[in-house]
C-alpha positions as CSV (number, residue, x, y, z in Angstrom):
1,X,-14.5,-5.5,12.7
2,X,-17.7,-3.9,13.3
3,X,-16.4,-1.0,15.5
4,X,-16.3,2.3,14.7
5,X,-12.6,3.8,15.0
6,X,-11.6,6.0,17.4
7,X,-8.3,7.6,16.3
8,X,-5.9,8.6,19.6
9,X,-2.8,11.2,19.4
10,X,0.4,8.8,20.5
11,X,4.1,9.6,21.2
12,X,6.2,10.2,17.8
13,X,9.5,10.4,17.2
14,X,10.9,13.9,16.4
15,X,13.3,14.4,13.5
16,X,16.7,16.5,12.5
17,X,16.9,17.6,9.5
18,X,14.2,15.3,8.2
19,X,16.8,12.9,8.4
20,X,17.6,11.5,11.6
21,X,16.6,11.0,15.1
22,X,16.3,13.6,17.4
23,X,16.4,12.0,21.0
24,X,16.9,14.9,23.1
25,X,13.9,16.3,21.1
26,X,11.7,13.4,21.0
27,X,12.1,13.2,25.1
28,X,11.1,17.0,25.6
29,X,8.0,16.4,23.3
30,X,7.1,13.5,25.6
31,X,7.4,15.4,28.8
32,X,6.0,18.0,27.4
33,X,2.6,16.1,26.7
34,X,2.3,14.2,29.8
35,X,-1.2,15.7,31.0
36,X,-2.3,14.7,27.3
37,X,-1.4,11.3,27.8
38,X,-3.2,11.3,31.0
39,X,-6.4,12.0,29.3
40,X,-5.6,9.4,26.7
41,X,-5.5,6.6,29.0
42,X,-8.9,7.5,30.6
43,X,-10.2,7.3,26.8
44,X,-8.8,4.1,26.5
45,X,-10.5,3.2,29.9
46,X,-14.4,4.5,28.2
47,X,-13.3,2.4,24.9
48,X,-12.6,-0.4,27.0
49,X,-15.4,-0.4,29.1
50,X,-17.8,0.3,26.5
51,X,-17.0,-2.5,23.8
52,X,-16.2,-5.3,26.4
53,X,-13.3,-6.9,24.5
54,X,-11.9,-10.4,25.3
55,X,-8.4,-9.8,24.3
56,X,-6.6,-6.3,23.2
57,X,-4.0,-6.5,20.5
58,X,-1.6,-3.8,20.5
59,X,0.4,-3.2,17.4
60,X,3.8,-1.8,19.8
61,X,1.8,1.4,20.6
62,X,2.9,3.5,23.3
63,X,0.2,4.5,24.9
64,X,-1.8,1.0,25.1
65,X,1.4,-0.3,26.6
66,X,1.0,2.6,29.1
67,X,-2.3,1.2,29.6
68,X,-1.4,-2.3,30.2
69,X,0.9,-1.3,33.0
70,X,-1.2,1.1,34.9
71,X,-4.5,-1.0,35.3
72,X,-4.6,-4.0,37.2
73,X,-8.8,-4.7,35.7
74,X,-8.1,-5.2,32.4
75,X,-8.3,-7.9,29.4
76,X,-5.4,-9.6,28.9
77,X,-3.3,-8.0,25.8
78,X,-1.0,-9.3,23.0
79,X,1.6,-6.7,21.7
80,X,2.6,-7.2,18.4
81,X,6.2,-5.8,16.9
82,X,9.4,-7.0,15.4
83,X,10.8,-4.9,17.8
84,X,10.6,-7.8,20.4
85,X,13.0,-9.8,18.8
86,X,15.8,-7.8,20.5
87,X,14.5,-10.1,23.3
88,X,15.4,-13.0,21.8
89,X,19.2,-14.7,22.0
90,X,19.1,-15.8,18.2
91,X,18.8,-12.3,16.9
92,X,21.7,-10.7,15.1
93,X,24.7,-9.9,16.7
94,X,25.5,-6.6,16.6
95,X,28.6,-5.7,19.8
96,X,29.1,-2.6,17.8
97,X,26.1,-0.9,18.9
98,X,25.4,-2.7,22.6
99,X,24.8,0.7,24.4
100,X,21.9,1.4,21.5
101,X,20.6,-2.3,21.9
102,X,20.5,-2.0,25.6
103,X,18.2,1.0,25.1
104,X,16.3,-1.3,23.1
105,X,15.6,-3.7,24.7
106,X,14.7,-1.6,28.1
107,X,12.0,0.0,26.0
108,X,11.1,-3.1,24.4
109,X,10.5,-4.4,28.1
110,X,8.3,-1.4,28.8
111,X,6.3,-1.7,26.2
112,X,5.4,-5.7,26.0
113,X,5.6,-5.1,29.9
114,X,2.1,-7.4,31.6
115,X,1.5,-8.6,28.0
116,X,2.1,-11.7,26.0
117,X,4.3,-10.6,22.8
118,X,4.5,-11.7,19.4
119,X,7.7,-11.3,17.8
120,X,8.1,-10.6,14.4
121,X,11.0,-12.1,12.5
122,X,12.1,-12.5,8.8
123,X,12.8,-16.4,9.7
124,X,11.4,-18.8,12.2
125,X,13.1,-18.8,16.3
126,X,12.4,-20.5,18.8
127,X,8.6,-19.2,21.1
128,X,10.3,-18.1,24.6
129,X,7.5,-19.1,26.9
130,X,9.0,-18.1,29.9
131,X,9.2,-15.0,28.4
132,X,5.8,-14.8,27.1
133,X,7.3,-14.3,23.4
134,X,5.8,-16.2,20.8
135,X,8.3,-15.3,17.7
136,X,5.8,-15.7,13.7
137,X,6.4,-14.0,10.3
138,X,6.2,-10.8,9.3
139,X,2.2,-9.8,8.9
140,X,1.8,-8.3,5.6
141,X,-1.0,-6.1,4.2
142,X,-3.3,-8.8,1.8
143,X,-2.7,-5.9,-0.9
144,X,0.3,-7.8,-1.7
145,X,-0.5,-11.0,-2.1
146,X,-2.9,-9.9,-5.2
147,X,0.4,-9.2,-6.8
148,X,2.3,-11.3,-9.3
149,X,5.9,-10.6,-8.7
150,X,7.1,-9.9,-12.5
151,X,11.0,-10.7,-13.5
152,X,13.7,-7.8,-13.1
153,X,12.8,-4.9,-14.1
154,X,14.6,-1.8,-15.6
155,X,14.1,0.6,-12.4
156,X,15.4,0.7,-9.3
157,X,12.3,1.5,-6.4
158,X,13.3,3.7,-4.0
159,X,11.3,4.6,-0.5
160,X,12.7,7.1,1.5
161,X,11.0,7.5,5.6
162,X,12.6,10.7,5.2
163,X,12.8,12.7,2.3
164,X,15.7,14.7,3.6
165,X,17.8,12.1,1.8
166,X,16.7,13.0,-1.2
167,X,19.9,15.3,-2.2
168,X,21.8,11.7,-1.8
169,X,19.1,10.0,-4.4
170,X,19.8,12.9,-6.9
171,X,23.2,13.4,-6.8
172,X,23.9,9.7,-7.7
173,X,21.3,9.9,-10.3
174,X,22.8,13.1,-12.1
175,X,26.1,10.8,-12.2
176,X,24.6,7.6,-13.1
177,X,21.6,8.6,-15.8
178,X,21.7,5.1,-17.3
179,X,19.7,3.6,-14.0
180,X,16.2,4.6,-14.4
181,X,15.2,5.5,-10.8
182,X,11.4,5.9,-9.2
183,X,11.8,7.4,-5.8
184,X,8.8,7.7,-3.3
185,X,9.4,10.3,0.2
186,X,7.2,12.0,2.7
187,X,8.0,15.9,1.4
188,X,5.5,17.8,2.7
189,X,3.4,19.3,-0.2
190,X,4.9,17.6,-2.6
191,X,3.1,16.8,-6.1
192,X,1.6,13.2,-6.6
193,X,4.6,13.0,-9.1
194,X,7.8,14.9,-9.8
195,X,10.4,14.1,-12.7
196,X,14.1,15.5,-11.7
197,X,15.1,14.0,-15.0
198,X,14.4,11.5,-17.6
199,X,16.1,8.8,-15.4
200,X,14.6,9.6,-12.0
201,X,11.0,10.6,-10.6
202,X,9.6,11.3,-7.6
203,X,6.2,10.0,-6.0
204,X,4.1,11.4,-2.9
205,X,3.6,7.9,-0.8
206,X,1.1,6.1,-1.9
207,X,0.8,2.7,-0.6
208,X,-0.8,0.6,-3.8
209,X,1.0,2.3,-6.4
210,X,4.5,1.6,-4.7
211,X,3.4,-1.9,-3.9
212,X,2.5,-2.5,-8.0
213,X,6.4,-0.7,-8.6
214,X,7.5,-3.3,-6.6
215,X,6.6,-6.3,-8.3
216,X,7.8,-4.7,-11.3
217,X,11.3,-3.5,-10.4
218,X,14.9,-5.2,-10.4
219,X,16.0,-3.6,-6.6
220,X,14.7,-2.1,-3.9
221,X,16.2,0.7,-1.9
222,X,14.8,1.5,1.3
223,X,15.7,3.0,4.8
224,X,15.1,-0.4,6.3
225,X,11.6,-0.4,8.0
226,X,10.5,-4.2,8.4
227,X,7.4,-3.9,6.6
228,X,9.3,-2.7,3.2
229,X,12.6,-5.2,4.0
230,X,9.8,-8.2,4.2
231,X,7.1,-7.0,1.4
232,X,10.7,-6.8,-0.9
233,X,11.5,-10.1,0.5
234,X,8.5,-11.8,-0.6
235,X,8.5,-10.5,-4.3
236,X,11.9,-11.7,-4.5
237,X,13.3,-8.4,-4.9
238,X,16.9,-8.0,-3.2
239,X,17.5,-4.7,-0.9
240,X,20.0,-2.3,-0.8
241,X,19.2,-0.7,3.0
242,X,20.3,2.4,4.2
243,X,19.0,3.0,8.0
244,X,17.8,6.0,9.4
245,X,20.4,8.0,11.4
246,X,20.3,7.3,14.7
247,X,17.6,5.1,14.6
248,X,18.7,1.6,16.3
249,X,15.9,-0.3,15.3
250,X,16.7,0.4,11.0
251,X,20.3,0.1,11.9
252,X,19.5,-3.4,13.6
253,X,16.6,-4.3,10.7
254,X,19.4,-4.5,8.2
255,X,22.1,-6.2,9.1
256,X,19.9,-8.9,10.3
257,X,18.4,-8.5,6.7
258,X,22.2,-8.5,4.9
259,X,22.4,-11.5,7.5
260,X,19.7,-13.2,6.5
261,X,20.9,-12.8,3.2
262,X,18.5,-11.0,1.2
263,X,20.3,-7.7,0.5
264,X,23.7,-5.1,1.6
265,X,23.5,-2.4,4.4
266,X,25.3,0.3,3.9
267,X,25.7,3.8,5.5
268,X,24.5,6.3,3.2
269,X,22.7,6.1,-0.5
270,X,25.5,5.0,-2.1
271,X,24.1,2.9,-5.1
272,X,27.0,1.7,-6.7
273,X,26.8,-0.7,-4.8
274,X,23.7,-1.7,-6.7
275,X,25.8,-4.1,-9.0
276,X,26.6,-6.4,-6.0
277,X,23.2,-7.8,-6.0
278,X,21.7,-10.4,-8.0
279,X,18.8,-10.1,-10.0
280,X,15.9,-12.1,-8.0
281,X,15.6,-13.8,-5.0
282,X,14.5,-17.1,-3.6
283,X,10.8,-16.9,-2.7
284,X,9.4,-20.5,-1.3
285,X,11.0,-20.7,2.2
286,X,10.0,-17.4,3.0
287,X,6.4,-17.3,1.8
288,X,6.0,-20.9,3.7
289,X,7.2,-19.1,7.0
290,X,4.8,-15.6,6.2
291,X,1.5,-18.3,5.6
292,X,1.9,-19.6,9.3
293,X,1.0,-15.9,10.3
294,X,-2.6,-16.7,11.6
295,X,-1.2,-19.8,13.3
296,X,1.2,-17.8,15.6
297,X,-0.8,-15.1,15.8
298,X,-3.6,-17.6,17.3
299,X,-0.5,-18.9,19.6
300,X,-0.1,-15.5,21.4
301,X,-3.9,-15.0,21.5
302,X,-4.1,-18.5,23.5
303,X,-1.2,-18.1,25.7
304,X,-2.0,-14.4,26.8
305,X,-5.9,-15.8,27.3
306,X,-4.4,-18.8,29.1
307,X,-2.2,-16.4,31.3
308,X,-4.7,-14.2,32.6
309,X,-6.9,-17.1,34.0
């Protein structure tokens, strides 16, 4: 797009531990920042005034959802996330966590609130119309699709949101040196590459390299975010997921991916587990649903263009 780009402070999630979700501290940080926000949404206001744009596409942002709400003169707006499928009544059932779901879904309504929404999914659902929810495949970085997905490898991938699970990575790996592991985190300062041992290595994130390690490996284990559970899905590489602590969303994201059948949730880093999987997946059905992205994604566009008229 030929627009410069204006990056914006948003809300983040606040972590214990560098492991899991701190709600109590995530809330206070919000509270905390309100007059910031304030001026956020009257920079939003110049931006929008000054570039004239016919539709806004939000990619489940706070603060443009904040936006949407508040101002009655406005474009009309698709929000983009997997998040919305929480919306929909084919999702995965999960009655074990309906008190986090609820949550869900209340913040999923605030933040596709006076929008049309495009729900991501892992396999084709029925649009809700009534709902405004148009429901396409996941949309995947064109990085990836310059990749030739290569047989089983020898190493296990491993991405980690938070590298406070690291311990669990290398205590396994001292017990189990025969797996040759390559492990990718967030530490803070930490060197582009680290070997622990002769059967595991660590890597700073780095978004090309880990999509080439991909292709190339035999599994990948990851704290289920959707982008990594559907970029492993189309290479064909099964998933061992382990979500975030108290994080609904990752805890949702993979048990609809064990569901969906292209890997095993589990509770903590536990690779044993590792031998349960096959070596490849099937790749067809799934890259047929992922190439109808810019047709639902036109879908939305339509229907929120429609709506506002």
């Amino acid at each position: 797009m030929k627009i410069s780009v204006r990056p914006l402070p948003t809300l983040e999630f606040k972590y214990k531990n560098s492991r899991s979700v701190s709600n109590t501290a995530t809330l206070l940080g919000v509270f905390g920042q309100l007059p910031k926000y304030c001026g956020i949404l009257r920079q939003l206001d110049a931006i929008v005034a000054e570039t004239q744009p016919d539709v806004i596409i939000n990619f489940f942002e706070p603060m443009a959802a904040f936006y949407a709400i508040t101002r009655r003169q406005r474009p009309p707006i698709v929000t983009i996330g997997h998040q919305f499928m929480f919306q929909h009544p084919g999702y995965v059932r999960t009655p074990h966590l309906w008190k986090q779901k609820f949550s869900m879904r209340v913040y999923t309504w605030l933040l596709g609130a006076r929008t049309t929404k495009l729900a991501l999914s892992l396999y084709a659902a029925p649009d809700l119309p009534r709902k405004r929810i148009v429901v396409g495949p996941p949309i995947l970085r064109k990085q990836l699709f310059q990749l030739e997905a290569k047989p089983a490898g020898d190493f296990v991938l491993v991405y980690l949101l938070n590298h406070g699970y690291a311990d669990q990575i290398i205590n396994w790996s001292d017990k189990n040196p025969q797996t040759r592991i390559h492990c990718f985190y967030d530490k803070p300062d930490a060197p582009a590459e680290l070997e622990h041992s002769p059967s595991l290595t660590f890597h700073r994130l780095a978004g090309e390299k880990f999509l080439s390690m991909m292709a190339a490996c035999r599994h990948v284990v990851c704290t289920a975010g959707f982008e990594s559970v559907s970029e492993a899905a189309w290479l064909g590489k099964p998933l061992f997921l382990v979500p975030v602590e108290n994080h609904v969303e990752q805890q949702v994201n993979a048990l609809d991916a064990q569901q969906f059948g292209i890997g095993l949730a589990e509770k903590s880093f536990n690779l044993d587990r590792l031998a349960e999987l096959p070596a490849s997946l099937p790749t067809e059905k799934f890259r047929d649903w992922v190439a109808s992205a810019p047709e639902k994604l036109f879908a939305a566009i339509e229907l929120a263009v429609n709506k506002s008229r």
